[in-house]
Every structure is written in structure tokens, then in C-alpha cells.
C-alpha positions, 0 to 999 in steps of 0.5 A: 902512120898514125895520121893516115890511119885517123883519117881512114877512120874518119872516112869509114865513119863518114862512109857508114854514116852516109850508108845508114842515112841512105837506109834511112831514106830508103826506109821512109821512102818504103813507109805507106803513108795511107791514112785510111790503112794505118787507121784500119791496121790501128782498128785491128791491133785494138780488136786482136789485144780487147779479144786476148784481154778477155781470153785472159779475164775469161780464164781467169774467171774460170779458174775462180770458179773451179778453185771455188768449186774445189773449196766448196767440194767437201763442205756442203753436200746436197741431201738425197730426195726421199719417197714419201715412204721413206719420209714416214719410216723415218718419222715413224723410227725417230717417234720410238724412244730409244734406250741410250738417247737423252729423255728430255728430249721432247718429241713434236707432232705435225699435223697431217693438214695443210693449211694451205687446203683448208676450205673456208666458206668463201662463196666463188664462181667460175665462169661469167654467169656463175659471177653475175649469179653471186655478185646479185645475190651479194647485193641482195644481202643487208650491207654493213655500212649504214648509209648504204643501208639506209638508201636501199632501205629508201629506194625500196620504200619508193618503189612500193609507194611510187606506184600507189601515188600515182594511182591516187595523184595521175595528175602530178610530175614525178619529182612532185611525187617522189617528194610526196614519197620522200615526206612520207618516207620521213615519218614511216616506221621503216626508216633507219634514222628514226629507230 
């Protein structure tokens, strides 16, 4: 009747609820509880799903770049290298005039030099003697700076007069006279600041 048939139902639902709780106790008691092998599976699944991310950006890219590719395919094309030759027969059958070409064209002439080869009058040096060679001989040269000027002009005066000095005083210092050499430096016609 229909109470025997409600409790049969509610035993069957016991006896299912019981058997899925039995599971469920069977499942946790199957579970591995190891820290350090849940953190190294963790470790792994990142590693698998950071190398399927860049699988998936790098044929992305590639697909950029030949759809880029495609794009560009028709629209620029590299021109082929020309001789030498090649270069002078064209220039030289652009240069003829032609009889259904525009005349006011005007045609323009390059030179032939390179501006980049023109020899100027730099003195240079190569290796170390040839360099010590040149920067002597540039010193040697009038400077245009006038203080330099006028010291080399004063050295050069002292080193003519010194010697005479010493000859006509032996008996003085050598600061005694160079200020002989420099008093008379300042009357002598050589003198820059005179002039």
C-alpha cells in the first residue's frame, strides 16, 4: 500500500545517502594530503598553461606577420642592382632628347667628383715620428693668437740676450738677469706692444 511504498522510498534514499557519504569518506581518505607535491603539480600546471599562452601568442605573431607580409606583397617591390654600365647607358639614353617627350623638361648634370675624395691641403701624419715631425713644425709657425705671440716673441728675445748677460755680468743670479733681459725687452723694437 501506499505507506509501505513511502517508507521503502525513504529507506532507498537513506541507503543512497549513506552509500554516497561512504564515497565520500573513501574519496578524502584517497586524497594525498603532501603539501610539497600539491605545490610541485601547482608549479607544473602554471609551467604547461605560461608555454600553451606563448604557443598561442607566438602563432598569433606569425600570423601578423604573414598577413603583413601578404599586404605588402604587391605594393612595394625591391629595385634590381644595376652595373656600373648599366647606370651610364641609361644616363646616357635619358640625356638624348626625345620627340614626344615634354621640352621643358630640363635635364641636370652631375659631376663626376665626389666630394667626399677632394684633397685639401691638410698637412697629416702617419705613424709617431712623422706626427712629432709635423706638431714641431707647427709650433715653429707664427700662432694667431697675439699673447702667444708675444711670449714666444719674449722667450726668443731671452734666449739671445741671456747669454750676452752673462757674459758682461758672470757675477749675478739668474732671476737678477732675466729681470735685466726683461727691462730691456721692454724697450726693444721686437716688442709686440710697442708697435
Amino acid at each position: 500500500t501506499q505507506s509501505t511504498w513511502a517508507r521503502e522510498r525513504k529507506e532507498a534514499a537513506n541507503e543512497e545517502k549513506k552509500q554516497a557519504k561512504a564515497k565520500e569518506e573513501e574519496d578524502r581518505a584517497w586524497i594525498d594530503n603532501d603539501k610539497k607535491a600539491n605545490k610541485a603539480a601547482d608549479r607544473a600546471r602554471q609551467r604547461e598553461e605560461q608555454k600553451a599562452q606563448k604557443l598561442q601568442k607566438d602563432a598569433e605573431r606569425r600570423n601578423l606577420e604573414r598577413e603583413e607580409n601578404e599586404s605588402l606583397k604587391g605594393k612595394t617591390t625591391m629595385p634590381a642592382r644595376l652595373t656600373r654600365d648599366q647606370v651610364a647607358a641609361n644616363l646616357a639614353s635619358s640625356s638624348r632628347p626625345a620627340a614626344g617627350k615634354n621640352k621643358n623638361v630640363v635635364q641636370q648634370k652631375f659631376d663626376d667628383v665626389n666630394p667626399n675624395r677632394i684633397e685639401t691641403e691638410v698637412e697629416s701624419a702617419s705613424g709617431l715620428d712623422d706626427a712629432m715631425k709635423l706638431l714641431a713644425d707647427l709650433d715653429t709657425r707664427e700662432d694667431a693668437h697675439p699673447e702667444r705671440r708675444m711670449a714666444a716673441a719674449h722667450r726668443a728675445f731671452e734666449e739671445r740676450t741671456i747669454p750676452e748677460l752673462r757674459r758682461q755680468y758672470p757675477s749675478l743670479k739668474l732671476s737678477q738677469i732675466k729681470e735685466m733681459a726683461w727691462k730691456l725687452w721692454q724697450k726693444s723694437p721686437e716688442n709686440p706692444n710697442l708697435k
